[in-house]
NUFIMAR-6665 format. One record per atom (N, C-alpha, C, O): residue in three letters; x, y, z; atom name. Coordinates in nm, 2 decimals. Example, Ala and Ser with C-alpha at 12.3 -4.5 7.8 and 13.67 -1.06 7.14 Angstrom:
2
Ala, 1.32, -0.57, 0.78, N
Ala, 1.23, -0.45, 0.78, CA
Ala, 1.32, -0.33, 0.78, C
Ala, 1.42, -0.33, 0.85, O
Ser, 1.28, -0.22, 0.71, N
Ser, 1.37, -0.11, 0.71, CA
Ser, 1.29, 0.00, 0.79, C
Ser, 1.34, 0.11, 0.80, O
This chain:
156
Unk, 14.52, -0.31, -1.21, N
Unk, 14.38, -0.28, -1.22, CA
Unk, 14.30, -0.41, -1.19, C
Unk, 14.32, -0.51, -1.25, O
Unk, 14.20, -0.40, -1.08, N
Unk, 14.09, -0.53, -1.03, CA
Unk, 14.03, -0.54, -1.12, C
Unk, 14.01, -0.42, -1.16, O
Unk, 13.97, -0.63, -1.18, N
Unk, 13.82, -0.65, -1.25, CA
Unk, 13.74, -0.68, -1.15, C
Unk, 13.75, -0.74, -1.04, O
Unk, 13.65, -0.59, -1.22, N
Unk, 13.48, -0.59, -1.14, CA
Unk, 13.39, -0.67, -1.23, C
Unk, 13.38, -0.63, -1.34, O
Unk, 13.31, -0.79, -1.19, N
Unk, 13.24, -0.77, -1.26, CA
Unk, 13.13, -0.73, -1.28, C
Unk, 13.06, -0.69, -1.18, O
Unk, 13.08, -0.72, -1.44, N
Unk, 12.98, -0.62, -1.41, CA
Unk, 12.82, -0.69, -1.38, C
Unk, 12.79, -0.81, -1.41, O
Unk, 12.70, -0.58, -1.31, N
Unk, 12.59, -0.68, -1.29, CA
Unk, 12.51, -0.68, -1.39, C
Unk, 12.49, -0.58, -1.46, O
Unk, 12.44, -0.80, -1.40, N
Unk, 12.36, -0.88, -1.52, CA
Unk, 12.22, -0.83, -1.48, C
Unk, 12.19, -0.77, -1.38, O
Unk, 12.15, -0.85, -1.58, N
Unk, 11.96, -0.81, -1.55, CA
Unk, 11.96, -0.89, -1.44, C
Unk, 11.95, -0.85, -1.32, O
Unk, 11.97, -1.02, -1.47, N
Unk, 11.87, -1.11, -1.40, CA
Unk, 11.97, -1.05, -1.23, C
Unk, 11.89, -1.06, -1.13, O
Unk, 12.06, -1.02, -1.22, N
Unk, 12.12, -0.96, -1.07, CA
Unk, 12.00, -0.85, -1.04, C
Unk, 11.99, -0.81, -0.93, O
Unk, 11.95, -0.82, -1.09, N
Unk, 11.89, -0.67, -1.02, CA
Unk, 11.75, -0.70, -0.93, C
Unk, 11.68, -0.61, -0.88, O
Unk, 11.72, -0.83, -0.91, N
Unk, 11.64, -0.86, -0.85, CA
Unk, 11.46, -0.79, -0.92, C
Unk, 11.37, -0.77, -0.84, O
Unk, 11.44, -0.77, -1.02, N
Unk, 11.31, -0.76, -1.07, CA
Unk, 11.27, -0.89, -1.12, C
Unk, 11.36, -0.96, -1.17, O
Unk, 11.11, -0.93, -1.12, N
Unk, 11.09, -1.04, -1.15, CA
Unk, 11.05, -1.01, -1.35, C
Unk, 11.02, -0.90, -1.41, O
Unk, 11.07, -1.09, -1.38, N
Unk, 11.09, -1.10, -1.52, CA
Unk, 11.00, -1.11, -1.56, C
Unk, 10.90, -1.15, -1.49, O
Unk, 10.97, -1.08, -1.72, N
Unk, 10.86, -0.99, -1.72, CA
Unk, 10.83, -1.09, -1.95, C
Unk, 10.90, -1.09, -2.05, O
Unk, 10.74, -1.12, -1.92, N
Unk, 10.69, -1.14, -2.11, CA
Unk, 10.56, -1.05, -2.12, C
Unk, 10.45, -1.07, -2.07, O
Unk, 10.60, -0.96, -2.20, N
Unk, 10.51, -0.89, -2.24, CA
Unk, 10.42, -0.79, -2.14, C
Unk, 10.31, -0.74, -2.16, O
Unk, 10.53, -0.78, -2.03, N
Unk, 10.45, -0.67, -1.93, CA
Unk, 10.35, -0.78, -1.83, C
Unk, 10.26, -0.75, -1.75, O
Unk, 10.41, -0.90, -1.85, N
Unk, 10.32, -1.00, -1.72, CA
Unk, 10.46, -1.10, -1.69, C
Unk, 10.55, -1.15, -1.75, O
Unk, 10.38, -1.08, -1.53, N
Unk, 10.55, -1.16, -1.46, CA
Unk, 10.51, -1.34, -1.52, C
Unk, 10.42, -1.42, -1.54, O
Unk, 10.63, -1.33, -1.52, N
Unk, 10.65, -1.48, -1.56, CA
Unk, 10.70, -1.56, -1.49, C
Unk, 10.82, -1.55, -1.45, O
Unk, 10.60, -1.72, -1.44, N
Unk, 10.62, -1.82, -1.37, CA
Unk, 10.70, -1.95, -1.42, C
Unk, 10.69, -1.99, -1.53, O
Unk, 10.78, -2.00, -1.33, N
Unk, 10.83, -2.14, -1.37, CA
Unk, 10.71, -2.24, -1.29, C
Unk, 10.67, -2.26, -1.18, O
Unk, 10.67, -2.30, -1.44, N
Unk, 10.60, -2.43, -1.38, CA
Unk, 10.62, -2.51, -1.30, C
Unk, 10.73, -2.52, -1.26, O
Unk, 10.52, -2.61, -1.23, N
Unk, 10.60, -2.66, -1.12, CA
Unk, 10.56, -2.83, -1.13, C
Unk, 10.62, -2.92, -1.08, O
Unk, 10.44, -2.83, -1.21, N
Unk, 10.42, -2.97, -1.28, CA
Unk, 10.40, -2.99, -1.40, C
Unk, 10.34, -2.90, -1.46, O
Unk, 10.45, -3.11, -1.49, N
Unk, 10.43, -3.14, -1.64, CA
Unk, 10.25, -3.12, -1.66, C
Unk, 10.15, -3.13, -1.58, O
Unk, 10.24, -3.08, -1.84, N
Unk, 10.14, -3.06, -1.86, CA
Unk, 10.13, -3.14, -2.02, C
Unk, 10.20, -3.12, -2.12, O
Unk, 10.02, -3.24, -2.00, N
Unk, 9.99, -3.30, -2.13, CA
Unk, 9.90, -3.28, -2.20, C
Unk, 9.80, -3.23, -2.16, O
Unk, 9.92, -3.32, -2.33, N
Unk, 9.82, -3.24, -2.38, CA
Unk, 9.82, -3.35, -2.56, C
Unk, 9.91, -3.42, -2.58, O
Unk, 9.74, -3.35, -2.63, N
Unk, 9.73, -3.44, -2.78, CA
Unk, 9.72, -3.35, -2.89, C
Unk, 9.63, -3.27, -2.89, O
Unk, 9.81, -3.36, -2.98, N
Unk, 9.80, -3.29, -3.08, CA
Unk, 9.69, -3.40, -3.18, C
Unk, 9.70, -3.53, -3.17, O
Unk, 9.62, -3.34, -3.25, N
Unk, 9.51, -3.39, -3.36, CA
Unk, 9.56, -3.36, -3.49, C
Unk, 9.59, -3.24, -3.51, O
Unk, 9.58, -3.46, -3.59, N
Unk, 9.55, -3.43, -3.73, CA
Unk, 9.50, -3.29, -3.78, C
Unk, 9.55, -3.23, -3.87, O
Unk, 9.40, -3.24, -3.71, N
Unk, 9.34, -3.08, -3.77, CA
Unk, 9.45, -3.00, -3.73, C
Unk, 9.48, -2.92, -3.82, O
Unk, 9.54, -3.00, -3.61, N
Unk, 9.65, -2.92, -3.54, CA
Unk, 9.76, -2.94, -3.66, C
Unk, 9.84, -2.85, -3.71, O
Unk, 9.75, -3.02, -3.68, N
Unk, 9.92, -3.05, -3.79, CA
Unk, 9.84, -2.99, -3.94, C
Unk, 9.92, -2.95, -4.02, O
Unk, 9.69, -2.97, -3.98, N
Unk, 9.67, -2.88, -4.11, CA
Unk, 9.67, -2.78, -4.11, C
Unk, 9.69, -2.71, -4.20, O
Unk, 9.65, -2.74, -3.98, N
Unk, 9.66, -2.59, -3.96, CA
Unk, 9.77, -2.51, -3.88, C
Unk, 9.76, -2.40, -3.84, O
Unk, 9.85, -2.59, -3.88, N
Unk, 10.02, -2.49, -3.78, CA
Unk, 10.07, -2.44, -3.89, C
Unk, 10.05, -2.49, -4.00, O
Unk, 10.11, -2.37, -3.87, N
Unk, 10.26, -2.35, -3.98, CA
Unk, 10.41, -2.34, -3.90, C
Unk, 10.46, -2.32, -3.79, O
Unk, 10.45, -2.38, -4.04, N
Unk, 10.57, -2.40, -3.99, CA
Unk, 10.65, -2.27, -3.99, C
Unk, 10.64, -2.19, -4.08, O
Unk, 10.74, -2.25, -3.88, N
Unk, 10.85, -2.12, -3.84, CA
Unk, 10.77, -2.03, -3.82, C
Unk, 10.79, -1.92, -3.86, O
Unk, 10.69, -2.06, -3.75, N
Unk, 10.59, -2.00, -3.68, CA
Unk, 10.59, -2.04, -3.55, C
Unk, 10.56, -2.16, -3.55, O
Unk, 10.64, -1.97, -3.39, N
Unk, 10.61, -2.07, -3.25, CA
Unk, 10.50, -2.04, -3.23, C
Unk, 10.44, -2.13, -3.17, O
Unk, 10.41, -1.89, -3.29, N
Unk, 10.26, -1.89, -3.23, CA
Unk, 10.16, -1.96, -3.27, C
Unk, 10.05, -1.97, -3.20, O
Unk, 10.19, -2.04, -3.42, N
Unk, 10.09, -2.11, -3.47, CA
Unk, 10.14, -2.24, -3.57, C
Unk, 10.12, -2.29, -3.68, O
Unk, 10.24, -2.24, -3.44, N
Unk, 10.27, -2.45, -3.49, CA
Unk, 10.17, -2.52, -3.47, C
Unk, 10.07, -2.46, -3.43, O
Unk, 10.17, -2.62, -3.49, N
Unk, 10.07, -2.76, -3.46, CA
Unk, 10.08, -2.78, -3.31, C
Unk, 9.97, -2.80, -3.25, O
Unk, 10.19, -2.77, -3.23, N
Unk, 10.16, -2.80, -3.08, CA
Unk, 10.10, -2.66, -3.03, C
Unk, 10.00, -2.65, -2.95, O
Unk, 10.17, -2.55, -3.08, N
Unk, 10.05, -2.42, -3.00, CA
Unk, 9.91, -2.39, -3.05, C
Unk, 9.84, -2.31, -2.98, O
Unk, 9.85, -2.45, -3.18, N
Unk, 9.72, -2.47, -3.21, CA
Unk, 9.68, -2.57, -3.14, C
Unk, 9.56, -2.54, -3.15, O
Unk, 9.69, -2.69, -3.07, N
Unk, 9.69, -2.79, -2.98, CA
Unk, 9.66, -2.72, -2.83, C
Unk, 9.55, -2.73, -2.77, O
Unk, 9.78, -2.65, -2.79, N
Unk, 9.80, -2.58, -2.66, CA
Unk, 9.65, -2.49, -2.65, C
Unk, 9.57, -2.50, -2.55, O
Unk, 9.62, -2.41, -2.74, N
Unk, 9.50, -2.29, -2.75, CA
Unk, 9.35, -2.34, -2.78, C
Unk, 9.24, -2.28, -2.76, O
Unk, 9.38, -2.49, -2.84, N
Unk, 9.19, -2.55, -2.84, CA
Unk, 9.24, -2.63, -2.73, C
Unk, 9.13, -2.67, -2.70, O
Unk, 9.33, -2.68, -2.63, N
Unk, 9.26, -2.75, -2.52, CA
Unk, 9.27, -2.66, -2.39, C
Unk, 9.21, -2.70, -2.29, O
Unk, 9.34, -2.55, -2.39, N
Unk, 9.32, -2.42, -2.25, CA
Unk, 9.25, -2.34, -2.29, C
Unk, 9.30, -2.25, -2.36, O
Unk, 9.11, -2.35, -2.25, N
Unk, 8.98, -2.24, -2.26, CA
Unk, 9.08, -2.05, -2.25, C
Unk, 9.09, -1.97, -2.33, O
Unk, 9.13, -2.05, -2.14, N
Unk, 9.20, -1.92, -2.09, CA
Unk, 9.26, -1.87, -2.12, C
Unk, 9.27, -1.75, -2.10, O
Unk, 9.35, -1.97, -2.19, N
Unk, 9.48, -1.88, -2.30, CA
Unk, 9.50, -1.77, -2.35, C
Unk, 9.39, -1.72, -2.36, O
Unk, 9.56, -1.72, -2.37, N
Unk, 9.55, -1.58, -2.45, CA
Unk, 9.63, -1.60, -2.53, C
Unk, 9.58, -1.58, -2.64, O
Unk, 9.79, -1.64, -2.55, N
Unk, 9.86, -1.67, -2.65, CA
Unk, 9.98, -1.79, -2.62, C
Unk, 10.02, -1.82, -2.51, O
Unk, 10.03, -1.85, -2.73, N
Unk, 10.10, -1.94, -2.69, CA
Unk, 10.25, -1.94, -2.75, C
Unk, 10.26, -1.93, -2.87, O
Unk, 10.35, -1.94, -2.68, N
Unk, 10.46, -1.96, -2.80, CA
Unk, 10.57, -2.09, -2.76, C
Unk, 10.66, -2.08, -2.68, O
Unk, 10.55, -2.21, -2.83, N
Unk, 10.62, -2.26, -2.83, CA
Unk, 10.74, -2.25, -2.91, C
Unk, 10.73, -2.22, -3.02, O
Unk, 10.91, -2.28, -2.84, N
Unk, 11.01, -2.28, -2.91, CA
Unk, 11.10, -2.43, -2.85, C
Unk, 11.07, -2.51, -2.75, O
Unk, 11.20, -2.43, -2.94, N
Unk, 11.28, -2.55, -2.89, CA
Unk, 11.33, -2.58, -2.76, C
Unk, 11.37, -2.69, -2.72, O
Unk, 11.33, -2.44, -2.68, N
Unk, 11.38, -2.49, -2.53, CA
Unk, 11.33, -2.47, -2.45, C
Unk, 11.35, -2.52, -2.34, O
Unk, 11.23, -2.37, -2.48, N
Unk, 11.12, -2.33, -2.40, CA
Unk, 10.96, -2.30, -2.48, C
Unk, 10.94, -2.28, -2.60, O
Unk, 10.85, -2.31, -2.34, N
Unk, 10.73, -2.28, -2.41, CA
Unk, 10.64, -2.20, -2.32, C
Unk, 10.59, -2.25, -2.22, O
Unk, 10.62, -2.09, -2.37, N
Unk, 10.53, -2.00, -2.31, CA
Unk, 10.41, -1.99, -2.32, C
Unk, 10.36, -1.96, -2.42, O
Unk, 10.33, -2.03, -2.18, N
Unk, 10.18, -1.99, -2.23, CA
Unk, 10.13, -1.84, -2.13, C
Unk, 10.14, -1.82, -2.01, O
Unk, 10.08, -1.78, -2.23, N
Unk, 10.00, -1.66, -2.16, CA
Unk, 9.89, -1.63, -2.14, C
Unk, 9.82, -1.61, -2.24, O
Unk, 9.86, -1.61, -2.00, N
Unk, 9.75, -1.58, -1.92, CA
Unk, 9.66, -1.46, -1.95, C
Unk, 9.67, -1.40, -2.06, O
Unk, 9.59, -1.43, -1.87, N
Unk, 9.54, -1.27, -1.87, CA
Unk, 9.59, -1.19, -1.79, C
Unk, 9.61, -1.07, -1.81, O
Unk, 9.63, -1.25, -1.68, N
Unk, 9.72, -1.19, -1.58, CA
Unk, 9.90, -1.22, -1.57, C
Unk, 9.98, -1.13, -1.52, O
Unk, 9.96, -1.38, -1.62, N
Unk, 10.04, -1.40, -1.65, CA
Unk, 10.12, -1.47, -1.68, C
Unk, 10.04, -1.54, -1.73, O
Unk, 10.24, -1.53, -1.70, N
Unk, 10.26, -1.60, -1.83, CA
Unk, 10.32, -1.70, -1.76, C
Unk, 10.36, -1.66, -1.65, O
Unk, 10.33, -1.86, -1.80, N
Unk, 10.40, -1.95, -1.74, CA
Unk, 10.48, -1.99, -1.85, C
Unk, 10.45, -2.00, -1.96, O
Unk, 10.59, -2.01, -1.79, N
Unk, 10.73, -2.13, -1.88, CA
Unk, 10.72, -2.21, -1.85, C
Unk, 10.69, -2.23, -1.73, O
Unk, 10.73, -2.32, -1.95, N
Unk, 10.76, -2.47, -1.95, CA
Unk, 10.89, -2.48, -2.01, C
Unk, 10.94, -2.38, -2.07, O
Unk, 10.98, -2.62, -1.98, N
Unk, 11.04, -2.71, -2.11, CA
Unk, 11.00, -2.73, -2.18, C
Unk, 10.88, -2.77, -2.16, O
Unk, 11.04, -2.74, -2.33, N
Unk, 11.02, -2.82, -2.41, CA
Unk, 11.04, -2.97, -2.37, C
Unk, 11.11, -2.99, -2.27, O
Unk, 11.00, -3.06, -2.43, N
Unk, 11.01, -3.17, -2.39, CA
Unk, 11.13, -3.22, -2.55, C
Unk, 11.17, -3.15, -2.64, O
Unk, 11.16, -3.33, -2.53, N
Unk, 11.31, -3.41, -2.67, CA
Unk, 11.16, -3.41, -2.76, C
Unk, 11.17, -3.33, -2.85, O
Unk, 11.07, -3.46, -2.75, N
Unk, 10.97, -3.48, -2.89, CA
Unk, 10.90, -3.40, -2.97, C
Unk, 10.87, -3.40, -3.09, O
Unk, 10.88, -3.31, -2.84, N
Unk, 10.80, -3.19, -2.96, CA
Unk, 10.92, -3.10, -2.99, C
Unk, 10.90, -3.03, -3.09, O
Unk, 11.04, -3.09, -2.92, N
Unk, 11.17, -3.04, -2.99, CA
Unk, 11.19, -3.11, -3.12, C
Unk, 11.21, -3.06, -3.23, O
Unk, 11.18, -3.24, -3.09, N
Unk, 11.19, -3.31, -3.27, CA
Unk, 11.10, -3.29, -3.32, C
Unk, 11.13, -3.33, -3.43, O
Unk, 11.03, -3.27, -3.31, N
Unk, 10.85, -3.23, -3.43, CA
Unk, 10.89, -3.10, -3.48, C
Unk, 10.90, -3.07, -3.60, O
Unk, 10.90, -3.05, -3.42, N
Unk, 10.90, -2.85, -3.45, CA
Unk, 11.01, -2.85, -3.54, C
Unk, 11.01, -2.77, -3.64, O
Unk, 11.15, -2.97, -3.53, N
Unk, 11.27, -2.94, -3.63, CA
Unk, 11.20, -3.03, -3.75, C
Unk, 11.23, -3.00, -3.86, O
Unk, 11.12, -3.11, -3.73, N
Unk, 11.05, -3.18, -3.84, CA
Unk, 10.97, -3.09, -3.93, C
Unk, 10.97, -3.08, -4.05, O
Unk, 10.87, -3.01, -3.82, N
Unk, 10.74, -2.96, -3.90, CA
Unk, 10.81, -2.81, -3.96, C
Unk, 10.75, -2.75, -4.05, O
Unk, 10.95, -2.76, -3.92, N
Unk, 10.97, -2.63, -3.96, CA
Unk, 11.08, -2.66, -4.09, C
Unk, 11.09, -2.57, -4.18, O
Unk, 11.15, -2.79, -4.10, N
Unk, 11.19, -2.83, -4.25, CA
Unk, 11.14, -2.91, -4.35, C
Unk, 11.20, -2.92, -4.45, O
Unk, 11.07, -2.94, -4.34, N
Unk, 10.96, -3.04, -4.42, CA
Unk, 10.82, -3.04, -4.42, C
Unk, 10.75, -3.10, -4.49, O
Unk, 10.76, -2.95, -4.32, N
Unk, 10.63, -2.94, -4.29, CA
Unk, 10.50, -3.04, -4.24, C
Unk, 10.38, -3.03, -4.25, O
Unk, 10.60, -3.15, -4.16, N
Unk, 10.52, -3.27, -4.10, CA
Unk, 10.52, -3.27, -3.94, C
Unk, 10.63, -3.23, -3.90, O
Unk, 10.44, -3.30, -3.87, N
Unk, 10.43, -3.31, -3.76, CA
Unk, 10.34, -3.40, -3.69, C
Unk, 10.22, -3.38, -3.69, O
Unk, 10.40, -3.52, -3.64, N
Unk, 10.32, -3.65, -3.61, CA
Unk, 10.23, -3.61, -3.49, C
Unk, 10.26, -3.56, -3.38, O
Unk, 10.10, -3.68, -3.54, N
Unk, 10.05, -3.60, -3.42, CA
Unk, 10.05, -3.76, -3.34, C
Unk, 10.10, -3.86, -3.37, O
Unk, 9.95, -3.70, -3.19, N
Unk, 9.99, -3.80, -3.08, CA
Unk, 9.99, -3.71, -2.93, C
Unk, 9.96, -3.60, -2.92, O
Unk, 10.03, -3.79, -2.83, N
Unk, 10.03, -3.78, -2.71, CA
Unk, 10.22, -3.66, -2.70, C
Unk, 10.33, -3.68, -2.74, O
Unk, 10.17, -3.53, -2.62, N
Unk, 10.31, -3.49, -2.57, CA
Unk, 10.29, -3.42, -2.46, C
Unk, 10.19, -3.39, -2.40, O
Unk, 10.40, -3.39, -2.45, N
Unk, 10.41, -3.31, -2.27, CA
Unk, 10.50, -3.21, -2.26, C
Unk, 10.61, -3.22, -2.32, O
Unk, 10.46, -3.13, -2.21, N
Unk, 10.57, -2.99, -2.16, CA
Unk, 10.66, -3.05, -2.03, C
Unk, 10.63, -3.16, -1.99, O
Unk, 10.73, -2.99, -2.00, N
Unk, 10.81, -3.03, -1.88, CA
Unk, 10.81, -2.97, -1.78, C
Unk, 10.79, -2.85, -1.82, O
Unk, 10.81, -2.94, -1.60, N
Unk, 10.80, -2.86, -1.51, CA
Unk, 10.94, -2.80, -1.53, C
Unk, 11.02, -2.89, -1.59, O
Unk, 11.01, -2.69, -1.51, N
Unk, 11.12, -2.59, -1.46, CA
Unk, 11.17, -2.69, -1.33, C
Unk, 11.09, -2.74, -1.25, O
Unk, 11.30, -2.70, -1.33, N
Unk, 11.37, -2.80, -1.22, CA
Unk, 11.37, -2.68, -1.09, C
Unk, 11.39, -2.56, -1.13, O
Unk, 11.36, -2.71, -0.95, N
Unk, 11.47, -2.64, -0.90, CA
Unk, 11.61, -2.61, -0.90, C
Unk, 11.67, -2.52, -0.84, O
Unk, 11.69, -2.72, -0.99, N
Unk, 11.82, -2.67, -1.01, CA
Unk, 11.87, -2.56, -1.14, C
Unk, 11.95, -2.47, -1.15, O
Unk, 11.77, -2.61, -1.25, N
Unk, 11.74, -2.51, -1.36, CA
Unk, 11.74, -2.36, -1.28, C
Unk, 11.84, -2.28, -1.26, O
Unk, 11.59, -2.33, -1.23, N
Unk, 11.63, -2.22, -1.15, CA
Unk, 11.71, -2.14, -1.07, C
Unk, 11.71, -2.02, -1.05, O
Unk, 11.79, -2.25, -1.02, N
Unk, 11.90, -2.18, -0.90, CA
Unk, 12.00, -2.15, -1.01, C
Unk, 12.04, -2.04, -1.00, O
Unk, 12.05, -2.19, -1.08, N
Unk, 12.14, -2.23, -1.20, CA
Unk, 12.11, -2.12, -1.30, C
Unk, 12.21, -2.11, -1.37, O
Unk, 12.02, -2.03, -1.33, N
Unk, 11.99, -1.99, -1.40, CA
Unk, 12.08, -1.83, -1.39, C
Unk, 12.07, -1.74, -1.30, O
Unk, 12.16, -1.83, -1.50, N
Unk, 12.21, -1.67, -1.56, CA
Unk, 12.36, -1.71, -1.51, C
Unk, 12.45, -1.63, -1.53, O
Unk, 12.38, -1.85, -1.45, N
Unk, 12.52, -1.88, -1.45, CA
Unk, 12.58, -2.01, -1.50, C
Unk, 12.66, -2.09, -1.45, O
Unk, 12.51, -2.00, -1.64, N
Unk, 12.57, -2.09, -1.72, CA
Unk, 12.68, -2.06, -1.76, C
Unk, 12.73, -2.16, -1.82, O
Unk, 12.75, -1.97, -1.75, N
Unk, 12.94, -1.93, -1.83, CA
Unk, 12.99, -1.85, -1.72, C
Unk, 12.96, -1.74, -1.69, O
Unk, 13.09, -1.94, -1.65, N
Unk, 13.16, -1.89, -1.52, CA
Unk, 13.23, -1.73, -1.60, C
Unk, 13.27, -1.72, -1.72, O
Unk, 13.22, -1.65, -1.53, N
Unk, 13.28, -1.52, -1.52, CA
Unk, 13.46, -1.54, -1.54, C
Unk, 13.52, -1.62, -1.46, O
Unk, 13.53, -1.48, -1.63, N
Unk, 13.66, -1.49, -1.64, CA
Unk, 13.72, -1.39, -1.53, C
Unk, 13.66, -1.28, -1.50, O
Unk, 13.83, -1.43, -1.47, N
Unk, 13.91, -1.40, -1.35, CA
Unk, 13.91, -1.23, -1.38, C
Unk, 13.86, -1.13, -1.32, O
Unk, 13.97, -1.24, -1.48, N
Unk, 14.04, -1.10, -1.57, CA
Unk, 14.03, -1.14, -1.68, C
Unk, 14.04, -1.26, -1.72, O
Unk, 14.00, -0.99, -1.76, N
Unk, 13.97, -0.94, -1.88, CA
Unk, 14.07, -0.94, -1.97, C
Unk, 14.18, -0.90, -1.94, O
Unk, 14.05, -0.99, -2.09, N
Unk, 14.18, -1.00, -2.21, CA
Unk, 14.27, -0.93, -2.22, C
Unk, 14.39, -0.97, -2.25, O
Unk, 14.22, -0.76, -2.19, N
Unk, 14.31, -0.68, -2.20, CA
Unk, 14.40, -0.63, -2.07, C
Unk, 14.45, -0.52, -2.06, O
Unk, 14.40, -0.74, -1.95, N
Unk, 14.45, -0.65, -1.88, CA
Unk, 14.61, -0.73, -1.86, C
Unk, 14.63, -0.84, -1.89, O
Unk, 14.71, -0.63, -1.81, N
Unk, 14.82, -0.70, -1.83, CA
Unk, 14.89, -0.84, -1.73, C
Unk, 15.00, -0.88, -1.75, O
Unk, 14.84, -0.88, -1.65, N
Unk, 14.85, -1.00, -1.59, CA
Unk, 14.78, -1.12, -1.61, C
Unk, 14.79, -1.22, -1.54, O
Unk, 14.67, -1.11, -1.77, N
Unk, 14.59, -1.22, -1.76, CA
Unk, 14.71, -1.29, -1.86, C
Unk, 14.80, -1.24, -1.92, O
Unk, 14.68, -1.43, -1.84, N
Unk, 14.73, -1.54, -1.92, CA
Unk, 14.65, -1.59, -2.06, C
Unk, 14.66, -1.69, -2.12, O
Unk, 14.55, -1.46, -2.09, N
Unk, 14.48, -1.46, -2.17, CA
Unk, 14.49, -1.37, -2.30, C
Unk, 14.45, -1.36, -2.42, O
Unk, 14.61, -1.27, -2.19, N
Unk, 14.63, -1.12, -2.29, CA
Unk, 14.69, -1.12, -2.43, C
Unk, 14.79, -1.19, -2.45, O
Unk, 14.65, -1.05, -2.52, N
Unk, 14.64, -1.05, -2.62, CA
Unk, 14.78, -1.02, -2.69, C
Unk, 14.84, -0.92, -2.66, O
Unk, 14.82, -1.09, -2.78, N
Unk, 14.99, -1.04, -2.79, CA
Unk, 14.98, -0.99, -2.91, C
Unk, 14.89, -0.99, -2.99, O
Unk, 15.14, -0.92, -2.91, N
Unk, 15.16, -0.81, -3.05, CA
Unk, 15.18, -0.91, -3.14, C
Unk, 15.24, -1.00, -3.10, O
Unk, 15.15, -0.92, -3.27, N
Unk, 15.14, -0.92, -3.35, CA
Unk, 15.31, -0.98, -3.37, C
Unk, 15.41, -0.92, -3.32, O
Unk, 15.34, -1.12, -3.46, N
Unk, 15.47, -1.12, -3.50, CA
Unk, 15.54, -1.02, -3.61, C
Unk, 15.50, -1.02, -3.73, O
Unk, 15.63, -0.95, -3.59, N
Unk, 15.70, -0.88, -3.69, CA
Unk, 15.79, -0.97, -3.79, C
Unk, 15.89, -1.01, -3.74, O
Unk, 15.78, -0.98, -3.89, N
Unk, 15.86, -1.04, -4.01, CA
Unk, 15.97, -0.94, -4.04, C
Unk, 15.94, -0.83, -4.09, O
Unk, 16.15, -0.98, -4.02, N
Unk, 16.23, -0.91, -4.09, CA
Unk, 16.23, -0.90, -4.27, C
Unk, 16.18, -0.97, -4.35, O
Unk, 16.28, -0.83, -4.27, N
Unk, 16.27, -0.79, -4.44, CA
Unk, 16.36, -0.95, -4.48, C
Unk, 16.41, -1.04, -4.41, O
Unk, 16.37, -0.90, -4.63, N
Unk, 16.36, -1.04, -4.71, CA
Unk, 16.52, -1.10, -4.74, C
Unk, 16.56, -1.20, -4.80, O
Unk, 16.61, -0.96, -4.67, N
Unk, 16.76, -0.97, -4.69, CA
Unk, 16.79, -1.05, -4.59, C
Unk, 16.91, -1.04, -4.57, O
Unk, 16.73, -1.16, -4.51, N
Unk, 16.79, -1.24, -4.42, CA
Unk, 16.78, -1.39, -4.46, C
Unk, 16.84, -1.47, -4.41, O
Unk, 16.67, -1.42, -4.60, N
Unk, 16.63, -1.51, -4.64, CA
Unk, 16.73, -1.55, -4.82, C
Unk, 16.72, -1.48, -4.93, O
Unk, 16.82, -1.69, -4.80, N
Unk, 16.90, -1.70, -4.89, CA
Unk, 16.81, -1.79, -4.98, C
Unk, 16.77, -1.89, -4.92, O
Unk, 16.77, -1.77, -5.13, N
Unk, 16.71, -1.85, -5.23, CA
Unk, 16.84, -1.89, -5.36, C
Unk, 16.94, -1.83, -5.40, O
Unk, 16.80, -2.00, -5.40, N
Unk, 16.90, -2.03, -5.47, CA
Unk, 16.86, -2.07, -5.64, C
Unk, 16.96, -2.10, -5.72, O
């Protein structure tokens, strides 16, 4: 038996979609200051209304909604939505502000989407040759050891 593999969303060639609006990879960093009022008013375990997406929504007049998360950050348009990176600091703030409820405000930045990110993307875990169950993989699953009864074992 060949393995096939099978095809993934991102194979089907539609462009990807948040909330029914195609979604862009950024192509330059975007900075932005979080304020003291941003950090009284986020909450925490919240991406729509942390301290950096209350920050993101008073300095982009156009916004419509914002979701920042640890590896990525969405902002949405009226027409459509862009990804960013997270950046290492506001990844550390968000683990700060969502277990203790602090968030230093200050100077931060989203990140542009790499061209290699992109090309790379949906083939992070190489595809296995063959499947566990098939009988030529070096992966296949073995029977179970059988234990003889207890008449083979001498106790003294």
């Amino acid at each position: 038996m060949k393995y096939k593999p099978k095809r993934t969303r991102r194979d089907n060639g539609k462009p990807r979609l948040f909330k029914g609006k195609k979604v862009l990879d950024a192509k330059t960093p975007l900075y932005f200051v979080v304020t003291g009022r941003d950090c009284q008013i986020g909450k925490p375990d919240d991406p729509q209304h942390c301290a950096g997406a209350e920050s993101l929504r008073r300095s982009l007049p156009d916004i419509v909604d914002v979701h920042v998360h640890r590896g990525v950050t969405i902002l949405e348009y009226p027409k459509r939505a862009v990804r960013y990176k997270t950046s290492g600091p506001i990844r550390d703030q968000l683990l700060r502000f969502d277990a203790a409820g602090k968030f230093a405000p200050g100077k931060y930045n989203l990140l542009a989407v790499t061209p290699r990110e992109i090309e790379m993307r949906g083939s992070h875990h190489s595809k296995p040759d063959r499947p566990h169950g098939a009988d030529d993989s070096p992966y296949k699953r073995k029977a179970p050891i059988r234990l003889l009864g207890r008449s083979h074992f001498y106790f003294d």
